[in-house]
DRENPAKE-100519 format. One record per residue (C-alpha): residue number from 0; y, x, z. Coordinates in pm, whole numbers, plus 50000, padded with zeros to 5 digits. Each point is the difference from the previous one (the first is absolute). Example, Ala and Ser with C-alpha at 12.3 -4.5 7.8 and 13.67 -1.06 7.14 Angstrom:
2
[site 0; [49550; 51230; 50780]]
[site 1; [50344; 50137; 49934]]
This chain:
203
[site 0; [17563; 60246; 79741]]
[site 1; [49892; 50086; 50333]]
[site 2; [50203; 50112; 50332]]
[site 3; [49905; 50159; 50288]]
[site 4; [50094; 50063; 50328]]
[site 5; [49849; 50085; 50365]]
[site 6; [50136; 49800; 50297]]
[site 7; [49941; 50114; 50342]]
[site 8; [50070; 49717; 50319]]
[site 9; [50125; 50140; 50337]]
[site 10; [49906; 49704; 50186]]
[site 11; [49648; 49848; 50123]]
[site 12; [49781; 49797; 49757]]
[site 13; [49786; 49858; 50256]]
[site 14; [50022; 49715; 50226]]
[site 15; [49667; 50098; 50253]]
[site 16; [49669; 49877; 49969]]
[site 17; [49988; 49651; 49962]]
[site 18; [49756; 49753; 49870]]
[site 19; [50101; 50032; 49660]]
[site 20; [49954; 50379; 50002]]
[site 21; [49619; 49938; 50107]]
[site 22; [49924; 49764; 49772]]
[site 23; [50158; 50186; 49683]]
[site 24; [49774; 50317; 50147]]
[site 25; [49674; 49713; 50010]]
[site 26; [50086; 49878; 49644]]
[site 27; [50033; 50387; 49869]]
[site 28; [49704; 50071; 50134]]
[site 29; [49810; 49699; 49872]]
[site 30; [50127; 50020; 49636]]
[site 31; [50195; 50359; 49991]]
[site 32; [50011; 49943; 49586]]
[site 33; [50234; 49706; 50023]]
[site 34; [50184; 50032; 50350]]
[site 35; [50104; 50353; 49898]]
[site 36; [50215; 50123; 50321]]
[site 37; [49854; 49971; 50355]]
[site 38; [50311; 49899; 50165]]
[site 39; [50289; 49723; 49872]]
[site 40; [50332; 50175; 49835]]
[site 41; [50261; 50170; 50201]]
[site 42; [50337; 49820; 50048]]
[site 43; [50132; 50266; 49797]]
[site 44; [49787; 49919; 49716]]
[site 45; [50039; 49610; 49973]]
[site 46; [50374; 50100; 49987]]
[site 47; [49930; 50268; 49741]]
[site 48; [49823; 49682; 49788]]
[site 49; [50227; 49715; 50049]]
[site 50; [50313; 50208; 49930]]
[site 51; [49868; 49978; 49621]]
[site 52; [50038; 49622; 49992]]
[site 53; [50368; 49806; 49891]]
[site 54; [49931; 49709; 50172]]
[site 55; [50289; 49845; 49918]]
[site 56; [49848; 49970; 49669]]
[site 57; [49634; 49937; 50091]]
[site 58; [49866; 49683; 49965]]
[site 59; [49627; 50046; 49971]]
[site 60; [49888; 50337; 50186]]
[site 61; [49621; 50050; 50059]]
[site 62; [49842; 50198; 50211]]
[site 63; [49610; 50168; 49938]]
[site 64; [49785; 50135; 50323]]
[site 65; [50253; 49905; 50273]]
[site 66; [49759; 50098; 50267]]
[site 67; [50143; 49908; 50332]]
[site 68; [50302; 49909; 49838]]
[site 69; [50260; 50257; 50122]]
[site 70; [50187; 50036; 49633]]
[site 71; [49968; 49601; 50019]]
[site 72; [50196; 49969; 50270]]
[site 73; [50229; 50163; 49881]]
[site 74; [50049; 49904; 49721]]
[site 75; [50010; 49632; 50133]]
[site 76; [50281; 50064; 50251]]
[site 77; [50244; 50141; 49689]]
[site 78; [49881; 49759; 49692]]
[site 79; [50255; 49715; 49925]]
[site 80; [49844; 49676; 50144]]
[site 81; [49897; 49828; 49671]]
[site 82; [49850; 50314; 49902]]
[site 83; [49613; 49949; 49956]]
[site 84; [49750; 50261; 50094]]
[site 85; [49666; 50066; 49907]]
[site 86; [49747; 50172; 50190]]
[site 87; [49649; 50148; 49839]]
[site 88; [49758; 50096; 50317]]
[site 89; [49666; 50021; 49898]]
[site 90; [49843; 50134; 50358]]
[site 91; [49929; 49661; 50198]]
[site 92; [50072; 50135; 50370]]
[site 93; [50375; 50087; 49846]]
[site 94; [50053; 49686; 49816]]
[site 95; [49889; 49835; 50348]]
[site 96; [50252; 50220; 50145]]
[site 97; [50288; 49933; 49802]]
[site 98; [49931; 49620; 49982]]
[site 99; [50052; 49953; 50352]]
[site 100; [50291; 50294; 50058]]
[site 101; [50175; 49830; 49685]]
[site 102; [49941; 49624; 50063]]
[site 103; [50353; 49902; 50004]]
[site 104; [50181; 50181; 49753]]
[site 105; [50062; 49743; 49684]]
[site 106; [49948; 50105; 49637]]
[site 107; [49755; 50236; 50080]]
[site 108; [49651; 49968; 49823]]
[site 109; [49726; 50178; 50179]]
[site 110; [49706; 50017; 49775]]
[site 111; [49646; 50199; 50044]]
[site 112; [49915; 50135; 49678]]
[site 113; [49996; 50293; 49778]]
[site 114; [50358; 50100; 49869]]
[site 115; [49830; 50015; 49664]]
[site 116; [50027; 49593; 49980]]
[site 117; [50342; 50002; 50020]]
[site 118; [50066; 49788; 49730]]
[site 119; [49791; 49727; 50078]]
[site 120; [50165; 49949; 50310]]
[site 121; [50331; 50015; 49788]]
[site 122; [49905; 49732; 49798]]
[site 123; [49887; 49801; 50299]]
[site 124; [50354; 50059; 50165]]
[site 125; [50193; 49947; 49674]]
[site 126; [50121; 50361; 50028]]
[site 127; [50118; 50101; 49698]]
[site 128; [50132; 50357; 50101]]
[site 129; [49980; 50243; 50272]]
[site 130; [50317; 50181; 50088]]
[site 131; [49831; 50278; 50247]]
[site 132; [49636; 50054; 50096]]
[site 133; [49891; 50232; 50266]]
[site 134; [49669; 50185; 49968]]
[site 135; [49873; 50146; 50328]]
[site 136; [49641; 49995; 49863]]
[site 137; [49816; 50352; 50007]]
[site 138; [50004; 50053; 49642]]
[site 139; [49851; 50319; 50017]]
[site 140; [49653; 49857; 50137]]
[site 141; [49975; 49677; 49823]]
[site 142; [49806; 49997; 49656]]
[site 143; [50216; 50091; 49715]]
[site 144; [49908; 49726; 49771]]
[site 145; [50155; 49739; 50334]]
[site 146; [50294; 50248; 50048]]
[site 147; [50076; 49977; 49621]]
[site 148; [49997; 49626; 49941]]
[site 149; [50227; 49996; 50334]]
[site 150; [50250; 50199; 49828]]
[site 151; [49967; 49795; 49671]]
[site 152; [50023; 49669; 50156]]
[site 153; [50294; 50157; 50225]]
[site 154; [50202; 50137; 49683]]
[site 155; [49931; 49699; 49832]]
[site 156; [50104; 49716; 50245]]
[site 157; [50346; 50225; 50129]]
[site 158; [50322; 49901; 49892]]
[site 159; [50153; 50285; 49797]]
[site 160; [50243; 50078; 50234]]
[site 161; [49785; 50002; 50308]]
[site 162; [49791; 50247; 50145]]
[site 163; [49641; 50105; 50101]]
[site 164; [49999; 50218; 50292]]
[site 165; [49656; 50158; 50121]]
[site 166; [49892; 50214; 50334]]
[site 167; [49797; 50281; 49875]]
[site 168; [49813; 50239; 50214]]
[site 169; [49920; 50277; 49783]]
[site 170; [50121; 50054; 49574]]
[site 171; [49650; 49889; 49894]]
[site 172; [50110; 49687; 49797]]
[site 173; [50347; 50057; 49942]]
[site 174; [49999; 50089; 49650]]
[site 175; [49797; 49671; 49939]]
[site 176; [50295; 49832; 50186]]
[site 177; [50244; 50181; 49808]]
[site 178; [49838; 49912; 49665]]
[site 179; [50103; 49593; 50097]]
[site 180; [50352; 50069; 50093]]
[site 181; [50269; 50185; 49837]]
[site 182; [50240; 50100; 50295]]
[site 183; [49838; 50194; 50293]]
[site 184; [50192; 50159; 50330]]
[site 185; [49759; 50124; 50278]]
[site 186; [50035; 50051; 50364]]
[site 187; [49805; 50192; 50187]]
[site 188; [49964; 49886; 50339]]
[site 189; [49891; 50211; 50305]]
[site 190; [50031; 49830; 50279]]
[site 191; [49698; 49744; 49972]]
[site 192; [49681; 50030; 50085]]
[site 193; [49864; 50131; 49774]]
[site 194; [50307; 50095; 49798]]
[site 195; [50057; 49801; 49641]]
[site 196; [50161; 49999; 49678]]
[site 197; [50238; 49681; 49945]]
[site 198; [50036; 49954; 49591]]
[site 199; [50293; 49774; 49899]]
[site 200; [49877; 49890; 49657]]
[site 201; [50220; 49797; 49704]]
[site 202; [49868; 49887; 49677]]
């Protein structure tokens, strides 16, 4: 089943120009196929995407393509404090980035790699379950056969009442993302640059 809805924002999504806006611009233009979005998300977005997450119940929540970490900030100032978090940040300028802007925060594991190894970092970790993971990764670029064993090691490794929520920029791969989960409700959201689909997905 799938629900959808368009949600407009009446305030700014920007904070200025800042360092981090450059260097997400440098990184898109380096490698456009796996950045996906020249500038970080709105304010109004990261809300959009966190308000998916319980996290009274979340224990495990992973995020994939963090970028300059603004959903991981986020998402770090309204976890529970034993809750761990995962992040998956291939690009080595962000995962410098977030190292250093995140280097105090406990039970947060910061790890550059594909999101496709998943569960070997699991088993490392002695995760047995993930309750929420976060996919900012540009799906729509990114080969199919690495988007597709992302979503099966995703569906696989998620507790069955937990939830995988992905930014999409355009409808190109949600009907392969629909084909993993059972449960769908879209947002449409306008005010980001550029704008973005939100998919709340349940098995």
């Amino acid at each position: 089943m799938i629900e959808f809805e368009i949600q407009f924002d009446e305030s700014s999504g920007g904070n200025g120009m800042s360092k981090k806006f450059l260097l997400f611009a440098e990184q898109f233009i380096i490698d456009p196929r796996y950045i996906g979005s020249i500038l970080p998300s709105s304010n109004y977005l990261v809300n959009k995407v966190v308000e998916g997450i319980e996290f009274d119940q979340a224990n495990y929540i992973v995020e994939f393509g963090p970028g300059t970490g603004a959903v991981t900030k986020r998402i770090l100032e309204l976890r529970n404090r034993n809750t761990i978090l995962l992040l998956f940040e291939r690009n080595t300028e962000f995962y410098q980035l977030l190292l250093d802007k995140f280097k105090h925060e406990d039970n947060l594991l910061i790890i550059n790699d594909t999101a496709e190894n998943l569960e070997w970092y699991m088993r490392i970790y002695s995760i047995q379950w993930v309750d929420f993971i976060i996919s900012g990764l540009p799906s729509e670029s990114i080969p199919l056969r690495e988007s597709t064993h992302i979503l099966y090691v995703s569906q696989k490794n998620l507790n069955s009442a937990g939830k995988f929520i992905a930014v999409l920029h355009s409808f190109g791969k949600k009907d392969l993302i629909t084909q993993y989960f059972n449960k769908t409700k879209i947002v449409r959201v306008l005010r980001n640059f550029p704008p973005v689909y939100v998919l709340n997905c349940e098995i």
